[in-house]
C-alpha positions in Angstrom: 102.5 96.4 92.8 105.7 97.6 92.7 105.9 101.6 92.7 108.1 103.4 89.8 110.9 105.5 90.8 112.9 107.5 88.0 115.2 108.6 91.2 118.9 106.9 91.4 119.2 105.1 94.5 122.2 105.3 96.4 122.6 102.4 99.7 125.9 102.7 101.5 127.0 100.6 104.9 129.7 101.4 106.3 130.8 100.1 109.8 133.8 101.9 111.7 137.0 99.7 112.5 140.0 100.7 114.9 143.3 99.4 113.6 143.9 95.6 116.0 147.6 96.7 116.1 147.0 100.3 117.5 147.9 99.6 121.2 151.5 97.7 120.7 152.4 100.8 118.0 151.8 103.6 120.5 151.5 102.1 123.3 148.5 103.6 124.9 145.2 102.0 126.3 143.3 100.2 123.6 140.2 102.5 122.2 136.5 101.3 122.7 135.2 100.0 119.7 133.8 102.5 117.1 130.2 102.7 117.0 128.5 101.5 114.1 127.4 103.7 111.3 124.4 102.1 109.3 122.7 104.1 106.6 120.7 104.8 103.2 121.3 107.4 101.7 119.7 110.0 99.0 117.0 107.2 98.1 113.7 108.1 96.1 110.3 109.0 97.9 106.7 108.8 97.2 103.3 110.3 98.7 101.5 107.5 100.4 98.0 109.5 100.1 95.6 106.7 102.1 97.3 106.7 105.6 99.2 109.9 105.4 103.1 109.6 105.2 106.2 108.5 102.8 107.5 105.9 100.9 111.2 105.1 101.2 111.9 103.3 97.9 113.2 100.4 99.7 111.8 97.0 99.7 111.3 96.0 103.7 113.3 93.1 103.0 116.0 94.6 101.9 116.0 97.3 104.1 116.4 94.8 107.0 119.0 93.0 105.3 121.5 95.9 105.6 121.2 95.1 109.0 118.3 97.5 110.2 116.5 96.1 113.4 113.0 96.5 114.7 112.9 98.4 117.6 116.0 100.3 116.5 116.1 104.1 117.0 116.9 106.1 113.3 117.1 109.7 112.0 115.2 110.2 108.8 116.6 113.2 106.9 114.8 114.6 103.7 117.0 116.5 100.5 115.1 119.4 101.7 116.1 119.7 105.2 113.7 118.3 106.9 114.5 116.0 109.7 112.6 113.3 112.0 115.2 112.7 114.5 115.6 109.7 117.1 112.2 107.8 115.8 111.0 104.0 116.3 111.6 101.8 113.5 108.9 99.2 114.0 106.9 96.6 112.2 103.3 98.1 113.3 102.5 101.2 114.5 103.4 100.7 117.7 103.5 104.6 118.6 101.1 107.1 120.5 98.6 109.4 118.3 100.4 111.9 116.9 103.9 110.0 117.2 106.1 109.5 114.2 108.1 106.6 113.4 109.6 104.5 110.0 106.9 101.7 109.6 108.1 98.2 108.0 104.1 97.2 108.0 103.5 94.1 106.6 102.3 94.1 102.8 104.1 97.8 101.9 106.1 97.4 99.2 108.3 99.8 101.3 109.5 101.4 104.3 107.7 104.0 105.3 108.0 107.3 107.8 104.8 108.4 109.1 102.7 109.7 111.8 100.3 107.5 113.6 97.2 109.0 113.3 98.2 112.0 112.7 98.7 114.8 109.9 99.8 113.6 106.6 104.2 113.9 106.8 104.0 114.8 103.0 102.8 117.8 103.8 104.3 118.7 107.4 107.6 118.3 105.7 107.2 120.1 102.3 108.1 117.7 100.6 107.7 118.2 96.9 108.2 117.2 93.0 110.6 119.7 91.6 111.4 120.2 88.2 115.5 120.5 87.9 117.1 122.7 86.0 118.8 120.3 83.6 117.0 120.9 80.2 117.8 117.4 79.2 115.5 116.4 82.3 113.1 119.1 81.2 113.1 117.7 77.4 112.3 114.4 78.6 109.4 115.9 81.1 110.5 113.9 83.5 110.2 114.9 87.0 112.8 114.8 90.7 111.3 114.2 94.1 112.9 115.2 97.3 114.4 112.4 98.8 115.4 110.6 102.0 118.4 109.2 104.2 117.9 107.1 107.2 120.3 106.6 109.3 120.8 104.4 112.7 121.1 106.4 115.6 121.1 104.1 118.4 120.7 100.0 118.1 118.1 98.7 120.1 116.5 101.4 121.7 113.0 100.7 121.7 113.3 97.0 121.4 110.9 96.8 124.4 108.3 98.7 123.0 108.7 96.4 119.7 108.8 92.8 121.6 105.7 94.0 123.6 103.7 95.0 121.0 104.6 92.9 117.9 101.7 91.4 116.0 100.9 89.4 112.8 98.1 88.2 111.1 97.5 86.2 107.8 95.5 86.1 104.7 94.9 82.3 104.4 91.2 81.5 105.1 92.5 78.1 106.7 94.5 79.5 109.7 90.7 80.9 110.8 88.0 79.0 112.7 85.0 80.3 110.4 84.4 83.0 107.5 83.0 85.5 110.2 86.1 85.4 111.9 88.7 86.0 108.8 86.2 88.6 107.7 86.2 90.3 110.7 82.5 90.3 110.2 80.1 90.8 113.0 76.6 92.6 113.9 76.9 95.4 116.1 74.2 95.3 119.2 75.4 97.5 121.8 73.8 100.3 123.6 70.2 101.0 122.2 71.0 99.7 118.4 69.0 97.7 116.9 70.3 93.9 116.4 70.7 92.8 112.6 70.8 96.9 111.6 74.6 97.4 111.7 77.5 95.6 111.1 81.3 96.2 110.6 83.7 94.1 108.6 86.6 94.0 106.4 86.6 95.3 102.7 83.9 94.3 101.0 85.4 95.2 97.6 89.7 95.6 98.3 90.8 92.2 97.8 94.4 92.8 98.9 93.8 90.6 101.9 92.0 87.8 100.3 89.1 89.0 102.1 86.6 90.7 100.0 84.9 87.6 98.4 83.7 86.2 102.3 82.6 89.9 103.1 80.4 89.5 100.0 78.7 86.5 100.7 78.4 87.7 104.6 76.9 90.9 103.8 74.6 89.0 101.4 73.1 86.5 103.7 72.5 89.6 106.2 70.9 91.9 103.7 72.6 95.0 104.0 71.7 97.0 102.1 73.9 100.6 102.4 77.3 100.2 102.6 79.5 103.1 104.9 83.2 102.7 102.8 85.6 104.4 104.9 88.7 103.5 102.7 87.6 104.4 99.1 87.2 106.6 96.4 85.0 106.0 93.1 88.4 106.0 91.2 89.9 102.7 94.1 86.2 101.2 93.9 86.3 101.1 90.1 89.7 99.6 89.8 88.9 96.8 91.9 85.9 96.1 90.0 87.9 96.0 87.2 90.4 93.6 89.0 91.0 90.0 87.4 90.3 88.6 91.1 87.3 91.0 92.0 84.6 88.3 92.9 82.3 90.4 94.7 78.9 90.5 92.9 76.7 91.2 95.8 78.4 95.0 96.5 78.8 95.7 92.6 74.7 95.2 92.9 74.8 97.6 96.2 77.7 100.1 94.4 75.4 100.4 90.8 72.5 101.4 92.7 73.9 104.3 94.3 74.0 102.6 97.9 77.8 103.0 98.6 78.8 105.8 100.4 82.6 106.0 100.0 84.4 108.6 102.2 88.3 108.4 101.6 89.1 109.3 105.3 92.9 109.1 105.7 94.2 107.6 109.2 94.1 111.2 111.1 91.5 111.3 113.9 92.8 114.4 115.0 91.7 116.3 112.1 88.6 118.1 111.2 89.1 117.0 108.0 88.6 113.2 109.1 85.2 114.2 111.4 84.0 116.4 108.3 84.2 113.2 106.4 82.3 111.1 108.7 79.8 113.8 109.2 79.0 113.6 105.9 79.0 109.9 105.5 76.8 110.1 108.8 74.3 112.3 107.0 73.9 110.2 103.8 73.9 107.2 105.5 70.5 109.0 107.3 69.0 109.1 104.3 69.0 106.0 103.1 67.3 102.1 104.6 69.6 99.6 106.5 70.7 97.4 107.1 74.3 99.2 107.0 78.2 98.3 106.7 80.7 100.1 108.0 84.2 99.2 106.6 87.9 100.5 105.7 90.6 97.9 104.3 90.9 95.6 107.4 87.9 97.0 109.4 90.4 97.9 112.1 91.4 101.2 112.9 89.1 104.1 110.9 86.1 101.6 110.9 86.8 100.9 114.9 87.0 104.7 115.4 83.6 105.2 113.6 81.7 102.4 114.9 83.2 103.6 118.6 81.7 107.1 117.2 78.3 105.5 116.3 78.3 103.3 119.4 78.9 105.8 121.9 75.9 107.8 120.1 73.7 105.3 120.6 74.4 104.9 123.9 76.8 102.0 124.3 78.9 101.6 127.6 82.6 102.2 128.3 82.8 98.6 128.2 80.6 97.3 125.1 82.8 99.9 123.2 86.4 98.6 124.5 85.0 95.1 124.0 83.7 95.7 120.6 86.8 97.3 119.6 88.9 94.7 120.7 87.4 91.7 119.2 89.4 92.6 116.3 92.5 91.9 118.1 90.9 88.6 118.7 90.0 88.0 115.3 93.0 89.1 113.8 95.8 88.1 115.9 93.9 85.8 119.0 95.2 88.5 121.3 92.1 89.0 124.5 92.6 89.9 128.0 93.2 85.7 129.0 95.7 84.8 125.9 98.3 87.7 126.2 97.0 90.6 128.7 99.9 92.6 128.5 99.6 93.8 124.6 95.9 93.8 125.1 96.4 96.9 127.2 99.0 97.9 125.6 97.0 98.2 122.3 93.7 99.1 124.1 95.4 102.3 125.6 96.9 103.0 122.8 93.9 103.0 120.7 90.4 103.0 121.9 91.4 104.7 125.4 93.1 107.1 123.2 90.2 107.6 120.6 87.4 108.1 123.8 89.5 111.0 125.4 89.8 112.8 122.2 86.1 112.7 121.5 85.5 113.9 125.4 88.3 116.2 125.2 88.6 116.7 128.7 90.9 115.0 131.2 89.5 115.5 134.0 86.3 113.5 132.9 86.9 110.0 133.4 85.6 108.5 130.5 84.7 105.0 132.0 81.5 106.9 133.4 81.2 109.9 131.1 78.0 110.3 129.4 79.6 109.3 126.2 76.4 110.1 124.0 76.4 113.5 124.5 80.3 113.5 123.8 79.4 111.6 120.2 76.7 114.1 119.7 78.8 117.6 119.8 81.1 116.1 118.2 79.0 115.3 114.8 77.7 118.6 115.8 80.8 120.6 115.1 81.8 118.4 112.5 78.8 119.9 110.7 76.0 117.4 111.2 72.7 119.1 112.3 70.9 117.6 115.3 67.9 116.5 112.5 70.3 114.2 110.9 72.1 112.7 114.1 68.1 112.2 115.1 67.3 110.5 111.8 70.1 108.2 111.6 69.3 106.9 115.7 66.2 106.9 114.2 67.2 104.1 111.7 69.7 102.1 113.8 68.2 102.6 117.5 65.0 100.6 118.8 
């Protein structure tokens, strides 16, 4: 759905000419051509909560139809001075933790600046709702945001980095070989857990991806029977239930008898906010029988960095991590190390490489033979879990 913006918005393109007749009138060298000066400017912004970053009231499509490129280099300039100079415009987030860039991902309703899992640019820039001093706006109670100008800085730049790492998936059910696979369902049984005790998937509930239904019947036929949300809120789980197309009767069952644990983590791994959360979610998840579900929205990115968390606990390998990991990739997009090795590393070191040496936290420990349970361990540790909990929930998951 379409976000409301009571902002003007103001689009301008302008590209720079030299005058064709310049030579023969003064009779010196013909200048190189202009550069060319492509920009938005002063257009409406909105707090994108979930992932962390900002709405540029611009539809994707028309954004690229100014003539805006993936793989182009922009500035991003807020009303309030802030600045995010000589970023990636991409259509994925095809940066580094930590990395900003302007995001076209498919399914926003707009552009969007961001960090990749990182801290939430709303709040690293200041940006704000102020109330303006025109009493007819105050009268009306209506409200100003900041707002934001992009401007190209330099065609092309990372088109590389784009063309290497460009990915799409769909959601038809037809384009996938079976319901597990457009799901992205499947039983974890790595390391010392348990088979038929945990699972991952996409949302069970969110039916943005035309997903949620299969999830349902999936999680049904394997019994779980606690559900790990890593996307939601009561607030997001009640509207979907309320949803014309919610069709999900087997997690309503598991939601109205208390046995869904939703944790709201944003896309930040860095933070201690996000390991508090999953701490917590760790420690309630203890406490109650499995089988258990781990999912976000597309049980991609938070759900692969807490089931790499649980994993590694339980004492998978280096390996049985990566692979598990990357089966989405598979799923999703049909990218393994055979069908296109190049973005399989490329994502891989981007991701899960990147998520293990954060929870070992020390580069001089190669993580490919790292005792990665004690690693998992402190971590839950100072995240707040005590060591009874971490025992009871190995306790529940691990033979």
């Amino acid at each position: 759905m379409k976000k409301a913006f009571r902002k003007i918005m103001t689009y301008s393109l302008t590209v720079a000419m030299t005058c064709p007749f310049l030579s023969a009138c003064t009779k010196q060298e013909e200048p190189a051509p202009a550069a060319e000066e492509l920009r938005i400017e002063n257009v409406a912004i909105e707090h994108e909560p979930e992932f962390g970053g900002v709405y540029i009231a611009m539809t994707i499509d028309d954004f690229n139809n100014l003539g805006f490129v993936y793989g182009d280099s922009v500035d991003v300039v807020f009303s309030n001075g802030y600045k995010l100079e000589d970023i990636p415009y991409y259509n994925g987030y095809y940066v580094d933790a930590g990395q900003p860039l302007l995001v076209a991902y498919p399914g926003y309703d707009y552009i969007k600046a961001a960090v990749n899992y990182g801290e939430d640019l709303w709040d690293t820039g200041n940006l704000q709702v102020v109330n303006p001093v025109n009493t007819l706006w105050m009268k009306l109670d209506l409200k100003e945001h900041d707002t934001a100008s992009v401007i190209l800085r330099e065609r092309g730049k990372y088109a590389d980095i784009q063309e290497a790492s460009d990915i799409h998936y769909y959601d038809e059910r037809e384009r996938y070989p079976s319901d597990t696979v457009f799901a992205n369902f499947r039983n974890i049984h790595t390391g010392r857990i348990k088979e038929n005790i945990l699972y991952r998937s996409a949302s069970p509930c969110d039916n943005q991806h035309n997903r949620a239904s299969y999830v349902n019947d999936l999680i049904e036929a394997a019994n779980v029977r606690c559900i790990l949300n890593l996307s939601d809120n009561d607030v997001k789980i009640e509207r979907y239930i309320n949803a014309d197309d919610f069709a999900s009767p087997y997690f309503l069952f598991l939601y109205e008898a208390g046995n869904v644990i939703p944790i709201a983590l944003n896309m930040n791994y860095l933070s201690d906010e996000f390991a508090g959360k999953i701490a917590a979610g760790f420690a309630e998840m203890a406490e109650k029988e499995g089988p258990y579900l781990i999912h976000c929205t597309e049980g991609k990115d938070r759900t692969g960095f807490v089931c790499m968390l649980i994993e590694a606990l339980a004492g998978s390998s280096y390996q049985e991590i990566v692979d598990d990991y990357m089966l989405t990739y598979d799923n999703y997009y049909k990218i393994n190390e055979s069908s296109e090795p190049e973005k399989y590393q490329t994502i891989m070191e981007r991701n899960i490489i990147a998520m293990l040496k954060f929870i070992v936290n020390d580069d001089l420990i190669d993580i490919r033979t790292a005792d990665l349970s004690a690693y998992a361990r402190q971590y839950l540790i100072n995240a707040g879990m005590t060591e009874e909990q971490i025992d009871l929930l190995l306790s529940r998951i691990c033979v």
